[in-house]
C-alpha positions in Angstrom: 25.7 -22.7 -32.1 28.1 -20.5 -30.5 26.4 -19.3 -27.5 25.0 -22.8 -26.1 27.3 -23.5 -23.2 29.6 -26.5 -23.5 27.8 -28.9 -21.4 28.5 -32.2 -23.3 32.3 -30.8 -23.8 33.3 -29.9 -19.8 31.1 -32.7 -18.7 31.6 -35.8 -20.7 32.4 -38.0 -18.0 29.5 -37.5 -16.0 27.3 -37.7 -19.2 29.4 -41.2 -20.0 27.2 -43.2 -17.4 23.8 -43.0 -19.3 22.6 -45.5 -17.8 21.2 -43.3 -14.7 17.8 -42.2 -14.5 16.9 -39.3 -12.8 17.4 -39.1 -8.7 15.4 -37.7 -6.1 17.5 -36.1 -3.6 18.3 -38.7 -1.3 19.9 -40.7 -4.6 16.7 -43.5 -5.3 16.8 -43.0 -8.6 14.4 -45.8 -10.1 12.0 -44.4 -7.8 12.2 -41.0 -9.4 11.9 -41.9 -13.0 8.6 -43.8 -11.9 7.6 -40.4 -10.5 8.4 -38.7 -14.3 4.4 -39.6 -15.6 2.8 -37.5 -12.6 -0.2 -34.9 -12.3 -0.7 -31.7 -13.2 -2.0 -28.8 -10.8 -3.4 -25.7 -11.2 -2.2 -23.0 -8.3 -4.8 -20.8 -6.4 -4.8 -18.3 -8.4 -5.3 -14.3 -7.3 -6.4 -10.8 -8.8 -4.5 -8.0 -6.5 -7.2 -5.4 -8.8 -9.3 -6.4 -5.3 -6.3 -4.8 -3.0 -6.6 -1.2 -4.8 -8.0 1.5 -2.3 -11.6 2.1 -4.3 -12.0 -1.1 -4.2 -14.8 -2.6 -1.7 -13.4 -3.5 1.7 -15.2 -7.4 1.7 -13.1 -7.8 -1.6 -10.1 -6.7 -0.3 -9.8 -8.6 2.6 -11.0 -11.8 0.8 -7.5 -11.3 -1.7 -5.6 -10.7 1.5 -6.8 -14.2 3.0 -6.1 -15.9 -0.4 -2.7 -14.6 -0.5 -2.0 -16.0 3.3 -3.8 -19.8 2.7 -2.3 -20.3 -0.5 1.1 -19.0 1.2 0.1 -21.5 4.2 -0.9 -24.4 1.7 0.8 -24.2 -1.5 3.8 -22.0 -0.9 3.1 -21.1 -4.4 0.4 -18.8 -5.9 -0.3 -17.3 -9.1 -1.0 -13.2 -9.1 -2.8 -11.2 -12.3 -3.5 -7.6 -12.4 -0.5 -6.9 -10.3 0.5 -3.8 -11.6 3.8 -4.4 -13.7 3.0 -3.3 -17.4 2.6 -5.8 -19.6 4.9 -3.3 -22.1 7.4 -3.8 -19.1 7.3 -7.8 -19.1 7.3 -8.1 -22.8 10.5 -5.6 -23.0 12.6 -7.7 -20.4 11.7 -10.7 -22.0 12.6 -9.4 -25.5 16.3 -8.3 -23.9 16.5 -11.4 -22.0 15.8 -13.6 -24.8 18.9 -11.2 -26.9 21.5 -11.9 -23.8 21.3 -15.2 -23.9 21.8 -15.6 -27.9 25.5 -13.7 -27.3 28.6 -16.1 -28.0 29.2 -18.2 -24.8 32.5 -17.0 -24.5 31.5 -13.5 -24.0 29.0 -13.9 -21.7 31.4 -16.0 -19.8 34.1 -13.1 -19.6 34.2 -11.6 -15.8 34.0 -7.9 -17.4 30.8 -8.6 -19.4 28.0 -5.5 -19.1 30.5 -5.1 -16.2 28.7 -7.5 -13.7 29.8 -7.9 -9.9 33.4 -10.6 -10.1 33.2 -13.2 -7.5 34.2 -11.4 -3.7 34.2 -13.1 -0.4 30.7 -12.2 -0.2 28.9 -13.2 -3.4 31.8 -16.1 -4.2 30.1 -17.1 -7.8 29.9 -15.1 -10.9 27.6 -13.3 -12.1 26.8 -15.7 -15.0 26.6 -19.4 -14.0 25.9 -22.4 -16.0 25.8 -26.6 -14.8 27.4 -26.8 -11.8 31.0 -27.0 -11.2 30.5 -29.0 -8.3 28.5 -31.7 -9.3 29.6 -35.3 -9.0 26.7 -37.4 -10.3 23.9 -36.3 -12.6 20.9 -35.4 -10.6 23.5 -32.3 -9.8 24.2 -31.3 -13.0 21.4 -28.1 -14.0 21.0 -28.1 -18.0 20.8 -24.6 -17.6 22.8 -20.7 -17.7 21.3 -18.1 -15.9 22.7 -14.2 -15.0 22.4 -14.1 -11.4 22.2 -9.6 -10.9 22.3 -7.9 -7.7 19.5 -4.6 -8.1 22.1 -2.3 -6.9 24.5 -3.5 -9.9 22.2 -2.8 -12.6 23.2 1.3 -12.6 26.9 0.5 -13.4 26.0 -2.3 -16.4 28.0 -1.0 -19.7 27.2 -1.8 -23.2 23.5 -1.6 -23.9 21.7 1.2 -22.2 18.0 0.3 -23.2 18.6 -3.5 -21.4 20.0 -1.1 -18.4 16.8 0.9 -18.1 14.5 -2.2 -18.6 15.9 -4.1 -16.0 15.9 -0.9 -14.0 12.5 -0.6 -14.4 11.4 -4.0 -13.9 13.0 -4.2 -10.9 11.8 -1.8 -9.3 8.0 -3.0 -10.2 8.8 -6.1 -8.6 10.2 -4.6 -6.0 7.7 -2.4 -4.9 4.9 -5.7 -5.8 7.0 -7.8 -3.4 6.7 -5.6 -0.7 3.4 -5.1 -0.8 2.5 -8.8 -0.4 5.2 -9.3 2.4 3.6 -7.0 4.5 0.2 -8.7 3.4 1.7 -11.8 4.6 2.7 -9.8 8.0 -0.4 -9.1 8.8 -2.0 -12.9 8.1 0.1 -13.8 10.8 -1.4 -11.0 13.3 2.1 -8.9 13.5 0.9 -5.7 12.6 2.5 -2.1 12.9 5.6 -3.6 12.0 8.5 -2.0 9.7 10.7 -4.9 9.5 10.6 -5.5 5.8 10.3 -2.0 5.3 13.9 -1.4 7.3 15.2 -4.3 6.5 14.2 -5.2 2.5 15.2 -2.2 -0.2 15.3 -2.9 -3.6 19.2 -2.5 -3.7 19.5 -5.8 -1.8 17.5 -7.7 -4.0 18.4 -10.1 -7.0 16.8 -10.9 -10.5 18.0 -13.8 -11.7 17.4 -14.3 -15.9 17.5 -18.4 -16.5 17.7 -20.3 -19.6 16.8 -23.5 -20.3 18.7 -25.2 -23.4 17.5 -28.1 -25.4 19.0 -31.3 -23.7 19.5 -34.3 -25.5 19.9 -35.8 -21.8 16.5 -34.9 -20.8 16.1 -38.0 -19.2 19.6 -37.8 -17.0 19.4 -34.1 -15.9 16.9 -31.5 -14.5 17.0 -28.2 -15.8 17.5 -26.6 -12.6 17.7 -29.3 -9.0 15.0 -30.0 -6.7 15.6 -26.8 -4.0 13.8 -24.0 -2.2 14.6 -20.3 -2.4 17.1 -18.8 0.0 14.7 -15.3 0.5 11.6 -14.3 1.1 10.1 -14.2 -1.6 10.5 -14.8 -5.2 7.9 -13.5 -8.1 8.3 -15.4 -11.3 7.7 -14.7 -14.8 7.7 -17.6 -17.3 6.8 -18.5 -20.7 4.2 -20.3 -21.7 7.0 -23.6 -21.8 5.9 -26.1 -19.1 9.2 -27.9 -16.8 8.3 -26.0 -13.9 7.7 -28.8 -11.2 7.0 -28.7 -7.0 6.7 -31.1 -4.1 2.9 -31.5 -2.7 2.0 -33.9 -0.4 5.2 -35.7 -0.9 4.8 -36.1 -4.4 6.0 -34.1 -7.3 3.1 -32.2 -9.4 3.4 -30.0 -12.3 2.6 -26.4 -12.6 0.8 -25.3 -15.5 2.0 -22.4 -17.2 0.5 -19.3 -16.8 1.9 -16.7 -19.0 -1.1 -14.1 -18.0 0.2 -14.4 -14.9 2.8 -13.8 -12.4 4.0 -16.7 -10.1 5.1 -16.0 -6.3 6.9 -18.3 -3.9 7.7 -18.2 -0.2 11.4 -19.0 0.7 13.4 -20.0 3.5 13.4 -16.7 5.2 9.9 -16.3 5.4 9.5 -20.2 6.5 11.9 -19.1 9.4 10.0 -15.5 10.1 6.8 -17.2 10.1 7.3 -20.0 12.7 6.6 -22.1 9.5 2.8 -21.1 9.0 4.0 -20.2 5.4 5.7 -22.8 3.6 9.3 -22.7 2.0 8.6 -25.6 -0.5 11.0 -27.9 -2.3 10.8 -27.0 -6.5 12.7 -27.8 -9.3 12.8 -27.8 -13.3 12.5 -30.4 -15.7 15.2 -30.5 -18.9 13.9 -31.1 -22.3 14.6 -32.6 -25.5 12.4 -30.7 -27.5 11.8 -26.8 -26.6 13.8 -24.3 -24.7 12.6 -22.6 -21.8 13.3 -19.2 -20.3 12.0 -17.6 -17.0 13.0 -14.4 -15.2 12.6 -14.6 -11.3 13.1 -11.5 -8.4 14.7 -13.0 -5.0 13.2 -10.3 -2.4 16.2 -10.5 -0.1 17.2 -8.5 2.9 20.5 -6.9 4.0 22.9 -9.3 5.0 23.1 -8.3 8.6 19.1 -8.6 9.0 17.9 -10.9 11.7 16.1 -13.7 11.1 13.8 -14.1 13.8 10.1 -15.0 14.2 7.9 -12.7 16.0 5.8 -15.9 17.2 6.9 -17.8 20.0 8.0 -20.4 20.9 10.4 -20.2 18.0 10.9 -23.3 15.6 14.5 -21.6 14.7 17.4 -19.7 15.9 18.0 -16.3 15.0 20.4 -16.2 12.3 21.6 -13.3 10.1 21.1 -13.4 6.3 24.5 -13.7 5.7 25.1 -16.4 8.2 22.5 -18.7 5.7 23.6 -17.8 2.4 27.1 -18.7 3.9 26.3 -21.6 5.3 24.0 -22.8 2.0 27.2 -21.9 -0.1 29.2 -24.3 2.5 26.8 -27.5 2.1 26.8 -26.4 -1.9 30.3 -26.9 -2.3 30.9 -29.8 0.4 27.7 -31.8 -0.9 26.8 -30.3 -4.3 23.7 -30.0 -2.6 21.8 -27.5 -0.6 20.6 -28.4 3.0 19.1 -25.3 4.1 17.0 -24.4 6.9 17.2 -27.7 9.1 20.7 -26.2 10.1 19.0 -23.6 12.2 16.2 -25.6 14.1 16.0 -25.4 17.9 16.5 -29.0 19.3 
């Protein structure tokens, strides 16, 4: 089919050594595949209808204090009745599900729906797919995703309803986002504050549309590697597919899908901003042989000048400016094929 990327074409040699089994990330492989059979786990799950200004006040706080011990537990949590249409949802899914059916080689042009090209600042493309740098398996994502800064989406060319969609959708999840940082603000006692406010507008925040093909590999690869998010927050929306997989208690469990509901992570930023109250935790997605997968996730980012720096002392990190970490992150991505992420900034 021509739009399926050519992953068993531009990585043959990899793929030649089948006799690995997947790796955690320090490389024990046999121990991982021993780790494939594990158990499921349902996140806390949590109706923002209790956060709406009629609503009563024991309620409200109650859904506030969910929010901040499932961010302080889990790092995950599942949200219904979070006021994104469900006409909205359904739409981007239907446009997502039409972008990713286009011929590889078009979406692989640097001019397609005239998407950011690579810059000094934002050095990968737009659309990305495997991993260029990989140099075993266990680094090679069976997966293509379009990676879209918010502030882009005005000047995309070529299909005006997608335009308006994503427009639309982004700006839902913007807004939802927001609301639950400032929830999360507040559960660490910093109130009367206006950082994400000043420091986190929709125009410097991503969606990211990812696709997961059938692998005949499944076994070799993960759909996307074991990482953790370089924001500070992400809100998920998945298909009913399963793959989805985090770290708990130094074991790997598997999420149940939810496709009622949206899913929200914390991510290194908030880890950092928080003193590490809330946790930034270690995810990743499982390839498979028989169905495809597609998810559509919102990376609440800041501008890249914002300081990162927690209000609580003493301070687990140093200060460092968004663009400092995604810089650095890109650094140990290309040096390692691997992300280290926020143990470069820890006071010693």
């Amino acid at each position: 089919m021509d739009f399926e990327p050519p992953f068993q074409e531009n990585y043959k040699t990899l793929l030649k050594n089948k006799s690995d089994k997947l790796g955690d990330e320090n490389g024990d492989r046999q121990q991982q595949s021993q780790l494939m059979l594990i158990e499921h786990c349902e996140l806390p799950l949590i109706d923002l209808s209790h956060l709406k200004i009629r609503g009563s006040s024991v309620a409200r706080a109650k859904c506030k204090q969910d929010i901040v011990e499932a961010a302080g537990k889990w790092g995950f949590f599942q949200i219904v009745n979070h006021g994104v249409p469900t006409e909205t949802l359904e739409s981007m899914k239907h446009e997502q599900t039409k972008l990713f059916r286009l011929p590889f080689q078009k979406k692989a042009e640097l001019s397609f729906l005239n998407l950011p090209s690579p810059s000094s600042s934002s050095p990968t493309k737009s659309y990305r797919w495997a991993n260029p740098q990989a140099t075993c398996l266990k680094q090679l994502p069976w997966s293509e995703a379009f990676h879209i800064p918010l502030a882009s989406i005005s000047r995309m060319k070529g299909n005006e309803n997608f335009r308006v969609t994503m427009e639309t959708y982004g700006m839902a999840l913007a807004n939802l986002a927001a609301s639950i940082a400032v929830i999360l603000a507040e559960g660490l006692g910093v109130k009367g504050t206006d950082y994400f406010e000043e420091n986190c507008m929709s125009s410097t925040c991503f969606l990211r549309m990812n696709r997961y093909p059938l692998c005949p590999l499944a076994s070799q690869v993960f759909g996307l590697m074991p990482h953790t998010d370089t924001d500070f927050l992400t809100v998920l929306c998945q298909d009913k597919v399963g793959g989805l997989q985090l770290m708990e208690g130094g074991r790997w469990v598997s999420v149940n899908p939810n496709p009622n509901a949206l899913l929200v992570n914390i991510g290194d930023l908030f880890e950092a901003w928080s003193n590490g109250v809330y946790k930034s935790v270690k995810h990743r997605v499982m390839a498979s042989q028989e169905v495809e997968r597609f998810s559509m996730a919102f990376f609440y980012c800041p501008f890249n000048h914002t300081s990162i720096e927690s209000p609580l002392k003493p301070a687990l990190y140093r200060s460092f400016s968004f663009e400092e970490y995604t810089v650095q992150v890109h650094r140990d991505v290309q040096a390692t094929g691997d992300k280290v992420g926020l143990s470069r900034f820890l006071i010693q």
